[in-house]
N, C-alpha and C positions, 0 to 999 in steps of 0.2 A: 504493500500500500504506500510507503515511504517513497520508494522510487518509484512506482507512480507518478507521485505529487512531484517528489522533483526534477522528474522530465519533463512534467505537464510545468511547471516554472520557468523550466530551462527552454519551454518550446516557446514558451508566452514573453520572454525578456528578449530573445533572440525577432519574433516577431515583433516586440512595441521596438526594441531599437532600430529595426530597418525599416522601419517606418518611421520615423521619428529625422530619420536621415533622406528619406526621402521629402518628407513634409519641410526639410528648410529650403530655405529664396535661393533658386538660383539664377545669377546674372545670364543676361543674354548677348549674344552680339549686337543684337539691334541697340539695345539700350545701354551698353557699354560704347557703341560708336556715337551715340548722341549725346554723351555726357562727357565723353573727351571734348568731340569736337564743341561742344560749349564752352568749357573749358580754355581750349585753346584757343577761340574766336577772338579772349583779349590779352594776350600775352604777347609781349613782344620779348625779342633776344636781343642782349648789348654783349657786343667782346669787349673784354676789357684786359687790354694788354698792359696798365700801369696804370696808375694814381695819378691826379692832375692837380695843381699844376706840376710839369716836370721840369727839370732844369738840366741843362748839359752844355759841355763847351763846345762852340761852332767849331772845333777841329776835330771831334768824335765823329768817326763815320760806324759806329758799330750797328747791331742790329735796331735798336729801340731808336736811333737817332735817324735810318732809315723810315723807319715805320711813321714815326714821329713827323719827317717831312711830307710822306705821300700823303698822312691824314690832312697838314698843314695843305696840301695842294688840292686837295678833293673839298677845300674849306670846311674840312670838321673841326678843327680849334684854330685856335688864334695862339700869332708864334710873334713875340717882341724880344728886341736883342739889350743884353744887361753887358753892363762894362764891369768885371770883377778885379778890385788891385788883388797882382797876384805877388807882391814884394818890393822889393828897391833894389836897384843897382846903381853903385855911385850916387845913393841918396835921392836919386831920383824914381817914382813909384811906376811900376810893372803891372800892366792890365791884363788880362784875357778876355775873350769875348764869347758871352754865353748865348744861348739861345733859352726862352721862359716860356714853354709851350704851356697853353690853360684853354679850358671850353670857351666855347666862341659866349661872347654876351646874350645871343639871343637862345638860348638854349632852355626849352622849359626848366623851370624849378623841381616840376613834378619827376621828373626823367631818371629812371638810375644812374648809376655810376657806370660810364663806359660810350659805347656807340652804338646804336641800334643798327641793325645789319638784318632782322627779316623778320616772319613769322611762322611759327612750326603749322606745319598742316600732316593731317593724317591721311595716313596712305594706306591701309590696312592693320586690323585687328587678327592677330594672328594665333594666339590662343586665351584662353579664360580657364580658370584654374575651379575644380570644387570647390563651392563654399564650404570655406574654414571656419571653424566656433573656435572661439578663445573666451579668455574672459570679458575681455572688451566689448566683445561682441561680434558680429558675424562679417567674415572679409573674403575678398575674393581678389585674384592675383591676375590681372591682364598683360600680355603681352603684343605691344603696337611696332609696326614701322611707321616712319615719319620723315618727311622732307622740310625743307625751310621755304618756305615762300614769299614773295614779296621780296626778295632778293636785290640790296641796297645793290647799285650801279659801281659806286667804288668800290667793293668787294673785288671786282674783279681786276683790278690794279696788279700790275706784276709784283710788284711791293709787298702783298700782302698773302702772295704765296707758300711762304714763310710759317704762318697761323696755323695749325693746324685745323682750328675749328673753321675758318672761312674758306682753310680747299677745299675739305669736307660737305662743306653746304654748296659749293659751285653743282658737286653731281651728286647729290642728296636721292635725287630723283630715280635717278635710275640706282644710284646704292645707299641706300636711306638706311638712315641714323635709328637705333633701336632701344628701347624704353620700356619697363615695368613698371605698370602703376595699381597702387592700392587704390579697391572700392572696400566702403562700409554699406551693410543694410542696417536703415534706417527703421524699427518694427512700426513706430507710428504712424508712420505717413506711407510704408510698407513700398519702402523707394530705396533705391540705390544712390550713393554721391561719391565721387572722387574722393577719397582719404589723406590725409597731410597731417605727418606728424607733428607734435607741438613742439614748440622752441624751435 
């Protein structure tokens, strides 16, 4: 009678947990593509190859001093020249001549730090993970390809071939950039949203 009962348990616990596992949300592609792509509709990408303003002396020709002028010529900042004493000789004082590259004036206040250079577009959803229980609550693991769109004009500067990130985006297109993004289910509102950890 004992074993009975506890196969009749063992058959009833193995039933309510596969059902229990069926009964949770799971993401779709449709609804994983619409909520990227909202997502992404306001995002913009800055590179940002150094802190501004920079400073360097006009006889450096190294990498950043490159970079620095092409930006300066494609008028993404403003480049004004500084007279530094660089000592005395015979009592009389020794200059060098710098260059003070900083964002150009008209440049929104709201704008991150850096140069805006395009916008990601999604190119395909390439898999979706079972929904995961944790404690937190219910997640699911997507994995996108993704191209850069809107593709800034002076990106393409032989200058700037150098970046890894901006050869990369020239053929995105055809070899797109690849990304894993957290969704959370939401039980209230009984919806899925893109997840971002805190801090």
């Amino acid at each position: 009678m004992k074993l009975h009962t506890y196969l009749w348990l063992g058959f009833f616990n193995i039933f309510l947990f596969t059902n229990l596992a069926f009964a949770q949300p799971q993401l779709t592609k449709a609804q994983a593509t619409k909520l990227i792509n909202q997502d992404m509709q306001h995002e913009r990408l800055y590179w940002l190859p150094f802190p501004l303003p920079y400073q360097l002396p006009q006889s450096n020709n190294g990498k950043d001093a490159k970079l620095l002028a092409a930006l300066e010529k494609h008028g993404m900042v403003s480049r004004e020249e500084l007279k530094v004493e660089a000592g005395k000789l015979n009592g009389k004082p020794q200059y060098e001549l710098y260059w003070v590259y900083s964002y150009k004036p008209s440049r929104q206040y709201y704008e991150k730090e850096g140069f805006y250079y395009g916008k990601p577009k999604l190119l395909s959803v390439q898999q979706i993970s079972e929904t995961i229980p944790t404690k937190q609550g219910l997640f699911a693991l997507v994995e996108i390809e993704w191209m850069v769109d809107d593709l800034q004009s002076w990106t393409k500067d032989k200058a700037f071939h150098v970046a890894r990130t901006l050869r990369r985006s020239q053929n995105s297109a055809n070899q797109p950039f690849e990304k894993k993004i957290h969704f959370q289910y939401l039980p209230d509102t009984n919806s899925w949203q893109v997840w971002e950890p805190e801090g």
